[in-house]
TORBADO-826165 format. One line per field, with one value per atom (N, C-alpha, C): residue in one letter; atom name; x, y negated, z negated. Coordinates in Angstrom, 1 decimal. Example, Ala and Ser with C-alpha at 12.3 -4.5 7.8 and 13.67 -1.06 7.14 Angstrom:
BEGIN
r = [A  A  A  S  S  S] $
a = [N  CA  C  N  CA  C] $
c1 = [13.2  12.3  13.2  12.8  13.7  12.9] $
c2 = [5.7  4.5  3.3  2.2  1.1  0.0] $
c3 = [-7.8  -7.8  -7.8  -7.1  -7.1  -7.9] $
***
This chain:
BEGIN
r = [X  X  X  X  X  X  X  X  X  X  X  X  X  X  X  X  X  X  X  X  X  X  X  X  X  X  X  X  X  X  X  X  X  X  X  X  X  X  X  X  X  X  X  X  X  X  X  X  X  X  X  X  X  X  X  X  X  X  X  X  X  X  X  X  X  X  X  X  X  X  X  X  X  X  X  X  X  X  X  X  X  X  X  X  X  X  X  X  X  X  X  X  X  X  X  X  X  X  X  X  X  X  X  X  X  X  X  X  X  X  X  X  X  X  X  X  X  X  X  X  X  X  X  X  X  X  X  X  X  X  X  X  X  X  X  X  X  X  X  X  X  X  X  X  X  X  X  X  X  X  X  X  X  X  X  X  X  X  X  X  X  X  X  X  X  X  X  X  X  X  X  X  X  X  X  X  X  X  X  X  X  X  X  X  X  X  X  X  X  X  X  X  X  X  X  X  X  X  X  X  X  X  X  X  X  X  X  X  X  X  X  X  X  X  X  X  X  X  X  X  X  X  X  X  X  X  X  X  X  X  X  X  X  X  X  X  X  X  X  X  X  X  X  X  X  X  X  X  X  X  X  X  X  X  X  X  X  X  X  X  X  X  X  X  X  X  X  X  X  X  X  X  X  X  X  X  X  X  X  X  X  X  X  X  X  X  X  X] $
a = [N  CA  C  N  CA  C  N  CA  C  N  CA  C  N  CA  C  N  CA  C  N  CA  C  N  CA  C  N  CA  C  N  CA  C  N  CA  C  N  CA  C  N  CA  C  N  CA  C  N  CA  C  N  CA  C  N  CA  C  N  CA  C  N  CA  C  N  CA  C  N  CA  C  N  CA  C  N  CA  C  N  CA  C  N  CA  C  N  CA  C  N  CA  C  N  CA  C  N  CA  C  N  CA  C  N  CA  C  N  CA  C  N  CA  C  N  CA  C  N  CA  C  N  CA  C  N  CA  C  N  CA  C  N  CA  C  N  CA  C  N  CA  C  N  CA  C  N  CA  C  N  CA  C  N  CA  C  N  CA  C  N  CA  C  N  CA  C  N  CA  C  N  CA  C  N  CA  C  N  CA  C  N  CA  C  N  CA  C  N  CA  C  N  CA  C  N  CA  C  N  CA  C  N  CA  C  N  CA  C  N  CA  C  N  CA  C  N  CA  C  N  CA  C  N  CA  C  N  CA  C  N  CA  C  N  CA  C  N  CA  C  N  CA  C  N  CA  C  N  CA  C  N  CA  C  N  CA  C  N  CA  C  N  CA  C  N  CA  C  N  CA  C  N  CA  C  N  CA  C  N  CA  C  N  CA  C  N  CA  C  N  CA  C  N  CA  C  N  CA  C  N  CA  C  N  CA  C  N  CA  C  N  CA  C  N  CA  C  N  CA  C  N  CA  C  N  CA  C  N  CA  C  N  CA  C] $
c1 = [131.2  130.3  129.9  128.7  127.8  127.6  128.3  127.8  126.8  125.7  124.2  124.6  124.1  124.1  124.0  123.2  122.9  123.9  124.4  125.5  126.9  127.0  127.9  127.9  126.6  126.3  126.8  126.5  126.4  128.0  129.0  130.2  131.0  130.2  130.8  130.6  129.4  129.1  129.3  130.0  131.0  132.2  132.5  134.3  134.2  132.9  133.0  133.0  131.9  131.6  133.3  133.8  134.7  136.3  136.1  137.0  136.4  135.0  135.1  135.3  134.9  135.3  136.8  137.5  138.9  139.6  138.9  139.7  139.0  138.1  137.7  138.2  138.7  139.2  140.8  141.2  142.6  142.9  141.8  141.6  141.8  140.6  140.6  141.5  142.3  143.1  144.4  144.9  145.7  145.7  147.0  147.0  147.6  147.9  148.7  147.6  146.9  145.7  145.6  145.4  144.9  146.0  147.0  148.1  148.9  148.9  149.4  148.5  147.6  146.5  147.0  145.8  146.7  146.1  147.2  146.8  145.7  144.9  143.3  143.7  144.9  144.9  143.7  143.4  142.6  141.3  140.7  139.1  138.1  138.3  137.5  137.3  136.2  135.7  134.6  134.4  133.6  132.2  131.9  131.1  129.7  128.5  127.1  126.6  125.8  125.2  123.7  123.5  121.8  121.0  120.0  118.7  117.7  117.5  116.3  115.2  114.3  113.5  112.1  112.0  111.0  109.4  108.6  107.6  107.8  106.6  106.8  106.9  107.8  108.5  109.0  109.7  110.1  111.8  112.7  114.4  114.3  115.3  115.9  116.6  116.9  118.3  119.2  120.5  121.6  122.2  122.9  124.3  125.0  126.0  127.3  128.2  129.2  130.0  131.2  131.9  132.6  134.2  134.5  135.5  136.4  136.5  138.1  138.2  137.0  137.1  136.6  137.1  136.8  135.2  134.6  133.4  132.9  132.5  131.7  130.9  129.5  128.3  128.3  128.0  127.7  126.3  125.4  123.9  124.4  123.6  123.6  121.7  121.7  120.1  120.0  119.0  119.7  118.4  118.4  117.2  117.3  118.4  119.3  118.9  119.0  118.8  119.9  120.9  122.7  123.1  121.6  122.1  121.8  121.5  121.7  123.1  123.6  125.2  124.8  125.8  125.8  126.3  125.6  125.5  126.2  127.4  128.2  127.9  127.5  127.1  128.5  128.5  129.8  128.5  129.0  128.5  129.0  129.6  130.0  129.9  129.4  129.5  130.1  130.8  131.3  132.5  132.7  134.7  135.5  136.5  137.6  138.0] $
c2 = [-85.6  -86.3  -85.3  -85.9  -84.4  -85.2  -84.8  -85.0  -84.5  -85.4  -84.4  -83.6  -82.7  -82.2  -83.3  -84.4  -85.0  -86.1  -86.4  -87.5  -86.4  -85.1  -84.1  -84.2  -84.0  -83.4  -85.0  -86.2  -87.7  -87.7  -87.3  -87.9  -86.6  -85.4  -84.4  -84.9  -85.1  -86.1  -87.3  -88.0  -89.3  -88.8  -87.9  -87.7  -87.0  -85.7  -85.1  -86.0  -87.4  -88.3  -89.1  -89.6  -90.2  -89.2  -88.1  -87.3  -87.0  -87.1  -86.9  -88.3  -89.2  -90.9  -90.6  -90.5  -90.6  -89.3  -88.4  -87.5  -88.0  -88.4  -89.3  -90.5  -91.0  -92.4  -92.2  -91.1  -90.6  -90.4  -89.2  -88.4  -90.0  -91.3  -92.0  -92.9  -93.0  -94.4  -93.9  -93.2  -92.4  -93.1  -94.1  -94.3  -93.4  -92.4  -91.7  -90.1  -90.5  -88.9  -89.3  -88.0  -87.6  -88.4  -88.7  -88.6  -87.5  -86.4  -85.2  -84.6  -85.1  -84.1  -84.0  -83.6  -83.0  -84.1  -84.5  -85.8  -85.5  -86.7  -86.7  -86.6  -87.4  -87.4  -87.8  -87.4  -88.4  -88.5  -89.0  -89.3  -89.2  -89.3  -89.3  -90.5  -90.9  -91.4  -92.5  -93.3  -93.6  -94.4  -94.1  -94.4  -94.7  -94.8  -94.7  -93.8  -93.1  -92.0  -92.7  -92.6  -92.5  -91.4  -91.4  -90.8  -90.7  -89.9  -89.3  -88.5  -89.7  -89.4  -88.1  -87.4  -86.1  -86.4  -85.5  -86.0  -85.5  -85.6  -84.8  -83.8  -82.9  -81.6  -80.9  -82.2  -81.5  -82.1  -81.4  -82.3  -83.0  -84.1  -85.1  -84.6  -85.6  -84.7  -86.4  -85.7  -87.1  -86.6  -87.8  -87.8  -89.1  -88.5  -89.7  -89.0  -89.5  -89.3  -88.4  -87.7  -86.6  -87.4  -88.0  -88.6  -87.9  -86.6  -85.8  -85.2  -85.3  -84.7  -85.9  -86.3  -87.2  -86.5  -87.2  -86.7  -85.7  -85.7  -85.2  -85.9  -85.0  -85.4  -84.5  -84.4  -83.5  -84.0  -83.2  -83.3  -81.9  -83.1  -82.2  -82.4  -81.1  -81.5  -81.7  -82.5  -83.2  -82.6  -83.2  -82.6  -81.5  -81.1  -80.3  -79.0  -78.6  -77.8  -77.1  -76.7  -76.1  -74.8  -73.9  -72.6  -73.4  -74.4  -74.7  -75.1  -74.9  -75.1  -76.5  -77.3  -78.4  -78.3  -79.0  -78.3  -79.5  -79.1  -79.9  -80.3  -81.5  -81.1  -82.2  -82.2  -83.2  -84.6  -85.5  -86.8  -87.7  -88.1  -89.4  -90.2  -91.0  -92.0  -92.1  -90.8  -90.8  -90.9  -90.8  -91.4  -92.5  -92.1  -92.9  -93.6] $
c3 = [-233.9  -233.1  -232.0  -231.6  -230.5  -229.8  -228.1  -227.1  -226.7  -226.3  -225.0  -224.0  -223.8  -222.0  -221.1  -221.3  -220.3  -219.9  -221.2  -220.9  -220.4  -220.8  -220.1  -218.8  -218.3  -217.1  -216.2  -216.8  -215.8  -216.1  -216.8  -216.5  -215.8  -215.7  -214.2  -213.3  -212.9  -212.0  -211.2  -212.4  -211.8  -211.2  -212.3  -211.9  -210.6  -210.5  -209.2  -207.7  -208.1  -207.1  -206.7  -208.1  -207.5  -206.8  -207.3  -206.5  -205.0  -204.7  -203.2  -202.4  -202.8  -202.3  -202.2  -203.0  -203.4  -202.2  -201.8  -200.8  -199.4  -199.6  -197.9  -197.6  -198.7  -198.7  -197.6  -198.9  -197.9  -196.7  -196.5  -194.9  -193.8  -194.1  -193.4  -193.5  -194.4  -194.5  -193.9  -193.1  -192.2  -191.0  -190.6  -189.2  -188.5  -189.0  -188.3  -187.5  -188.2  -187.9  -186.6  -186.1  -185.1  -183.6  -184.0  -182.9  -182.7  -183.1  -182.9  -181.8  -181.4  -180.6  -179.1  -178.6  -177.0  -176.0  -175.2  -174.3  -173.7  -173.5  -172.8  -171.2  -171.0  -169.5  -168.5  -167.5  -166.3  -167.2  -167.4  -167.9  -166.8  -165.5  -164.4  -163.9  -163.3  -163.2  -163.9  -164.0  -164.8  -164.2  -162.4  -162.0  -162.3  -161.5  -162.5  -161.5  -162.2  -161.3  -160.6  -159.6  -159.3  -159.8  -160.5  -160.8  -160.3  -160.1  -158.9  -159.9  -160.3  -161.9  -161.0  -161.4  -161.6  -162.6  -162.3  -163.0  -164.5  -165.2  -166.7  -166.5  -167.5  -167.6  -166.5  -165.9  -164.5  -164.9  -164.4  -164.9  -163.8  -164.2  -163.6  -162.4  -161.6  -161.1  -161.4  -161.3  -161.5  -160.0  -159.1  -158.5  -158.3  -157.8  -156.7  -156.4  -155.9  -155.3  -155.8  -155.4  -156.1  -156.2  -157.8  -157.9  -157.6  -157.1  -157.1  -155.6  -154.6  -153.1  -152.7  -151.9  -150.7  -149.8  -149.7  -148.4  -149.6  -150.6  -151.2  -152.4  -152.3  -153.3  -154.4  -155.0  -156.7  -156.8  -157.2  -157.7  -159.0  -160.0  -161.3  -161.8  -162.8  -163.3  -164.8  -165.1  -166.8  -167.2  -168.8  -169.4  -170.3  -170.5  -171.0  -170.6  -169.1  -168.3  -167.9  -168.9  -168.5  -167.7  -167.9  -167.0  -165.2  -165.0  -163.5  -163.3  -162.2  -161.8  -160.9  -160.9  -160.0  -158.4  -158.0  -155.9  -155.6  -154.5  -153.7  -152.6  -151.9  -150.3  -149.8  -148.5  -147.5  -147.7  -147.6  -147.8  -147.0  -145.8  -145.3  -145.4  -146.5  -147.1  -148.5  -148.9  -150.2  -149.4  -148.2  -147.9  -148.7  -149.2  -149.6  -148.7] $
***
């Protein structure tokens, strides 16, 4: 009896299909994954920032209050504008 190429090629194809379901199935059916990792520890803050919106093609700027110094502001610029560094000023109203 003669098998086709084509019906060759559709049953590589299953077996290959169900062997990758069958190794993702594993990876995720793991309660144990990913508890060996390194503690997250403080998350920050989770404040909201004010937005101080810019015209077109101009960045944003974001701030508030500096969750980790008392009397301090943080102004960041968004927009995906990463070579700018974020500016600290004293703020008396960011007192704890």
């Amino acid at each position: 009896m003669r098998v086709s190429l084509l019906t060759t090629r559709k049953v590589i194809a299953g077996a290959l299909l169900v062997i990758a379901i069958a190794t993702i199935g594993a990876g995720c059916g793991s309660k144990a994954s990913g508890t060996g990792d390194a503690p997250i520890g403080n998350r920050g803050d989770s404040a909201p920032w004010d937005i101080i919106s810019s015209p077109d093609h101009y960045p944003n700027i974001a701030t508030r209050c500096d969750p980790y110094q008392s009397g301090k502001r943080f102004y960041i610029v968004t927009h995906d504008h990463t070579d700018t560094q974020p500016i600290i000023v004293d703020d008396p109203a960011c007192q704890k």
